[in-house]
MMTF fields as JSON, N, C-alpha, C and O atoms, coordinates in Angstrom:
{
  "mmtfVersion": "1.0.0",
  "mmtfProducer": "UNKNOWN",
  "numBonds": 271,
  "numAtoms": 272,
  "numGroups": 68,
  "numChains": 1,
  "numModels": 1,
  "chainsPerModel": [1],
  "groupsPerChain": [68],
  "chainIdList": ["A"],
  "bondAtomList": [4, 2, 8, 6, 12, 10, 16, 14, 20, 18, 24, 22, 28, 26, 32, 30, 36, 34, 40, 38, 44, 42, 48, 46, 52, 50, 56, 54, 60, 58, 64, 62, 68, 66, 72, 70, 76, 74, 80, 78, 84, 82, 88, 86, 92, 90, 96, 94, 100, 98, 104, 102, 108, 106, 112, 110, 116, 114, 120, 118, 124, 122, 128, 126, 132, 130, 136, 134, 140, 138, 144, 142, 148, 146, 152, 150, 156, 154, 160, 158, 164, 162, 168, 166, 172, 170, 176, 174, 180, 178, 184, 182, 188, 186, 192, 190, 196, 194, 200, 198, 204, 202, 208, 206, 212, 210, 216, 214, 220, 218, 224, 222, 228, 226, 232, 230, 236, 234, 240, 238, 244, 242, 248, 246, 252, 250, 256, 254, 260, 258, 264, 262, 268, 266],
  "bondOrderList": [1, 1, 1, 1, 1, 1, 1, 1, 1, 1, 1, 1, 1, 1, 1, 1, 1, 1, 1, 1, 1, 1, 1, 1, 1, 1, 1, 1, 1, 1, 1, 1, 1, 1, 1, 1, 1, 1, 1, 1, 1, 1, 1, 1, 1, 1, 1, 1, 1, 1, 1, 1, 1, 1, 1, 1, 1, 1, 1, 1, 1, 1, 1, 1, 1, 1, 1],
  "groupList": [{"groupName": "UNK", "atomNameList": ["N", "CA", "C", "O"], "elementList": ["N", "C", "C", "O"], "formalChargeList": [0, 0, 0, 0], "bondAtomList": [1, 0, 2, 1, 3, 2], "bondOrderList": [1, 1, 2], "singleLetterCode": "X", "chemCompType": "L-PEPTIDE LINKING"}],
  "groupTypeList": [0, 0, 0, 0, 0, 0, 0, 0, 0, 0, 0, 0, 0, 0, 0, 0, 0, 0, 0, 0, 0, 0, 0, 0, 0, 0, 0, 0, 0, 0, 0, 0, 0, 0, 0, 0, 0, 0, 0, 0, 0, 0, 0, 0, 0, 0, 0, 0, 0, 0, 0, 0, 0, 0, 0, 0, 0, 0, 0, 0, 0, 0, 0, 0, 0, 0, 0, 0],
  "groupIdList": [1, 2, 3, 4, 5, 6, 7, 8, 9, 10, 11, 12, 13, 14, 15, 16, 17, 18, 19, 20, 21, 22, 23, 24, 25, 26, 27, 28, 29, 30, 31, 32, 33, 34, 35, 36, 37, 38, 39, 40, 41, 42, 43, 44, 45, 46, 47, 48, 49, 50, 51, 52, 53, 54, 55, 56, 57, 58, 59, 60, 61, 62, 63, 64, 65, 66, 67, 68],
  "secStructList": [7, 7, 7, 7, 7, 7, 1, 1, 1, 1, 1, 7, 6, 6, 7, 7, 7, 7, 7, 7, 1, 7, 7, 5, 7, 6, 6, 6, 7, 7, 5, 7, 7, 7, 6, 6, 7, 7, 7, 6, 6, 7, 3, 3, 3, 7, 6, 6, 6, 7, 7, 3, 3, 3, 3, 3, 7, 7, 6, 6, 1, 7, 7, 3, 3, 3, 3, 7],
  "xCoordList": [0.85, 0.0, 0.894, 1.739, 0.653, 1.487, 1.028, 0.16, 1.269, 1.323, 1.98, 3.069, 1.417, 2.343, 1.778, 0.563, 2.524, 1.63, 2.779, 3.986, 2.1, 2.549, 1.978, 0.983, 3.252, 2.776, 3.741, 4.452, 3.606, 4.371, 2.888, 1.824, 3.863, 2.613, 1.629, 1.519, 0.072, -0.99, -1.237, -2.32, 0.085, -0.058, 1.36, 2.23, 1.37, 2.689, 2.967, 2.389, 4.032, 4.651, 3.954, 4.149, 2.829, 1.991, 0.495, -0.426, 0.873, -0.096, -1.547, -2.417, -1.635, -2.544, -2.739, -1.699, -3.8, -3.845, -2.998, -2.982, -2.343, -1.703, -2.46, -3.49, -2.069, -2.774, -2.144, -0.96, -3.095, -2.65, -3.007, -4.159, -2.573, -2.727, -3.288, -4.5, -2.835, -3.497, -3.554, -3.12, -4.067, -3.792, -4.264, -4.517, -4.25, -4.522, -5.685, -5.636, -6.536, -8.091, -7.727, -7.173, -7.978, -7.89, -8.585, -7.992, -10.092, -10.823, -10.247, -9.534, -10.112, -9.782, -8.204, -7.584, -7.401, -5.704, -5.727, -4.63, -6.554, -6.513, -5.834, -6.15, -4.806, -4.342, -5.259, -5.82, -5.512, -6.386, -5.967, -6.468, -5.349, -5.089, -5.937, -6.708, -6.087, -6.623, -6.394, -6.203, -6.271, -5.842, -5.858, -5.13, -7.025, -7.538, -6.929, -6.828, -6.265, -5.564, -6.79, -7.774, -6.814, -7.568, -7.093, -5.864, -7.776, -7.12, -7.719, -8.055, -8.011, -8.702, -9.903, -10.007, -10.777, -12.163, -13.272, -14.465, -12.163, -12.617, -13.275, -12.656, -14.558, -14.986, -14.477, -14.762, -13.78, -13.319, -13.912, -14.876, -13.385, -14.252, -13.361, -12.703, -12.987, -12.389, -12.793, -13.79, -12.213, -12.654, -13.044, -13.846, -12.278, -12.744, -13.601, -14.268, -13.65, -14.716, -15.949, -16.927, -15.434, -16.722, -16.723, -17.556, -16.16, -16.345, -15.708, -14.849, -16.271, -16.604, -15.79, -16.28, -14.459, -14.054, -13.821, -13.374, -14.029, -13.423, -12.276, -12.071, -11.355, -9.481, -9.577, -10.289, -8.753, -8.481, -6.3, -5.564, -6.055, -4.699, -4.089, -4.265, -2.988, -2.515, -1.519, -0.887, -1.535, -0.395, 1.059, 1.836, 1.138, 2.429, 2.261, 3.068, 1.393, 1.365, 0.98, 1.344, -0.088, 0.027, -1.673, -2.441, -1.91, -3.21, -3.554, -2.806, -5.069, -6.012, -7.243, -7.715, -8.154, -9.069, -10.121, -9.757, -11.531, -12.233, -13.495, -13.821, -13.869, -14.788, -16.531, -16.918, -17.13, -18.229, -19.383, -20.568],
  "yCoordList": [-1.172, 0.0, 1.233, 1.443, 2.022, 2.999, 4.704, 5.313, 5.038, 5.853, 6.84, 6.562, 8.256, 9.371, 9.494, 9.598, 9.484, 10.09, 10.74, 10.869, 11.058, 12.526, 11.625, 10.911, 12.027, 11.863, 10.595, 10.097, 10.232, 9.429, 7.986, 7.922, 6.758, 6.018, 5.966, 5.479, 6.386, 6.872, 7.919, 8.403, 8.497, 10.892, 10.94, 10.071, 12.487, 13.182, 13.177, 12.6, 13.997, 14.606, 15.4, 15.467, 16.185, 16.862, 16.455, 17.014, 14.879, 14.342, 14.264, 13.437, 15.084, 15.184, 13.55, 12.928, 12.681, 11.79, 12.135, 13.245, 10.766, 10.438, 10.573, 9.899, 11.814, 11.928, 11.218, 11.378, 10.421, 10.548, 10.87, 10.473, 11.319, 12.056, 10.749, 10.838, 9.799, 9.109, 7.657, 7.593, 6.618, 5.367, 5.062, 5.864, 3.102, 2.76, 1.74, 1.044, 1.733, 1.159, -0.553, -1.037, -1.436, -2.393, -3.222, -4.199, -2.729, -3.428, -2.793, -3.73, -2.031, -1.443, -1.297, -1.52, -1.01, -0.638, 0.751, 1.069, 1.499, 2.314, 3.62, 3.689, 4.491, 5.515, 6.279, 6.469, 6.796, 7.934, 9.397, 9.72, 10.119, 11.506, 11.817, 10.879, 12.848, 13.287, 14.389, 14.346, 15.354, 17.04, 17.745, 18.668, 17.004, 17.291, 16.778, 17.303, 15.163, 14.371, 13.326, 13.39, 12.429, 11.425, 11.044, 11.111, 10.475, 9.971, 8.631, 7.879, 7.979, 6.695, 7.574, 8.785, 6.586, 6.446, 7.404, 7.613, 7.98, 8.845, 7.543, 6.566, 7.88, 7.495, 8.026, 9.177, 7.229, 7.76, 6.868, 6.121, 6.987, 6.681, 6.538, 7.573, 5.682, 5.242, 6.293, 5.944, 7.195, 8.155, 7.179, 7.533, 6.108, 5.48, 4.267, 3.934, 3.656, 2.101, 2.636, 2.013, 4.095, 3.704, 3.2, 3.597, 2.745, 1.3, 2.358, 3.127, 2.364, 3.173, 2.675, 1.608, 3.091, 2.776, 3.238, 4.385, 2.548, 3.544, 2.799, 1.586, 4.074, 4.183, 3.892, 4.509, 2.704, 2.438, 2.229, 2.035, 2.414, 2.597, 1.625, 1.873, -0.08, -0.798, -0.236, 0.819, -1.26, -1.336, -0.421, 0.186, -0.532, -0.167, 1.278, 2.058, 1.272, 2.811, 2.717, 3.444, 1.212, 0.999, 1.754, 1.833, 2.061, 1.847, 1.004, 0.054, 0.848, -0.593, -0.319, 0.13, -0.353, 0.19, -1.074, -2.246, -0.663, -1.839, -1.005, 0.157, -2.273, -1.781, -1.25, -1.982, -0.558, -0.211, -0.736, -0.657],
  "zCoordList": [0.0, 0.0, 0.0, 0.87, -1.021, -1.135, -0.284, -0.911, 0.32, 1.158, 1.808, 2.31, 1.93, 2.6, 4.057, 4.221, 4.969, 6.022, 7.122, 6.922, 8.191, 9.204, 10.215, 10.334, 11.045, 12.968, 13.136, 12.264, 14.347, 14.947, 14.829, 14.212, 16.1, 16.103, 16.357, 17.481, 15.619, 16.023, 16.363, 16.694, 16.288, 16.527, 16.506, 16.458, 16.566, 16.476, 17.981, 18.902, 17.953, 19.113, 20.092, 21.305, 19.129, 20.088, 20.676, 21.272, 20.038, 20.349, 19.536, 19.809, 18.684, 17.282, 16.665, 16.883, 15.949, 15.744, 13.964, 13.432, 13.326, 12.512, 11.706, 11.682, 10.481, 9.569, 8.087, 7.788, 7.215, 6.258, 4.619, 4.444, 3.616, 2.201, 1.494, 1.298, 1.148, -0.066, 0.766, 1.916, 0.155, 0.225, -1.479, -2.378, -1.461, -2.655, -2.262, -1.248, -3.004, -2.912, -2.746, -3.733, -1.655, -1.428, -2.672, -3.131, -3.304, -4.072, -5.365, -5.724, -6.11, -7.628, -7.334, -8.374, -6.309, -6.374, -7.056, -7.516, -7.198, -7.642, -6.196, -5.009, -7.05, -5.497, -5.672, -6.752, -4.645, -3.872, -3.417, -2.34, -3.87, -3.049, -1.848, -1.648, -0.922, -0.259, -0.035, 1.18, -0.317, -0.227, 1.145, 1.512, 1.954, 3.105, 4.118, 5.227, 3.599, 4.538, 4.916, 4.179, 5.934, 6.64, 7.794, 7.797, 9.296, 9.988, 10.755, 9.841, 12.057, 12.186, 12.449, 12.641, 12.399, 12.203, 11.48, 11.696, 10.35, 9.162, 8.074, 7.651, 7.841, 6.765, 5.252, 4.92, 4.421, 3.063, 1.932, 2.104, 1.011, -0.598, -1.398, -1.492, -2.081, -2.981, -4.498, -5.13, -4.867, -6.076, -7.792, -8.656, -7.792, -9.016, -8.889, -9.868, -7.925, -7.74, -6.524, -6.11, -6.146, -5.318, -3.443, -2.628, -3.299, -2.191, -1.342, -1.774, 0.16, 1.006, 2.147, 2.517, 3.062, 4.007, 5.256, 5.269, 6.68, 7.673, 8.038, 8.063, 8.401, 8.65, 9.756, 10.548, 10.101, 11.046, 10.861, 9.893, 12.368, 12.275, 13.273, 14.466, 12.722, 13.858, 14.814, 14.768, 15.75, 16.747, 16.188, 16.925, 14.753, 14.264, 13.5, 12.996, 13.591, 12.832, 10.939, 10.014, 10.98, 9.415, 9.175, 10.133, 8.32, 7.719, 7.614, 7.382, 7.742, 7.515, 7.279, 8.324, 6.322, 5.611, 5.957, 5.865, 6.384, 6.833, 5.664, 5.419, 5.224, 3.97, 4.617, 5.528, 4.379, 5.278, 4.268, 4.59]
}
């Protein structure tokens, strides 16, 4: 999964939750920008298939997209 993101594990330094700019669509692989950014339990949208996810963020600081 190709990805930019900001913050430490699950937030920064100041404690702000881990934001991140794009991911790539689990169902189409298609990348995603986000201009706005995203962070956990943001509902997002896949821009070319559609398919609707909320962000969730592991133990490690990965993205994990649970399909809604």
């Amino acid at each position: 999964m190709s990805l930019r993101e900001y913050g430490g594990e699950g937030s920064d330094d100041s404690g702000k939750p881990k934001i991140f700019d794009e991911f790539d669509c689990p169902l189409c692989n298609a990348n995603n920008p986000y201009g706005d950014g995203f962070k956990e339990k943001d509902e997002i949208r896949c821009y070319y298939c559609g398919q609707e996810y909320k962000v969730k963020i592991d133990d490690n600081g990965k993205l994990k997209l649970k399909e809604l």
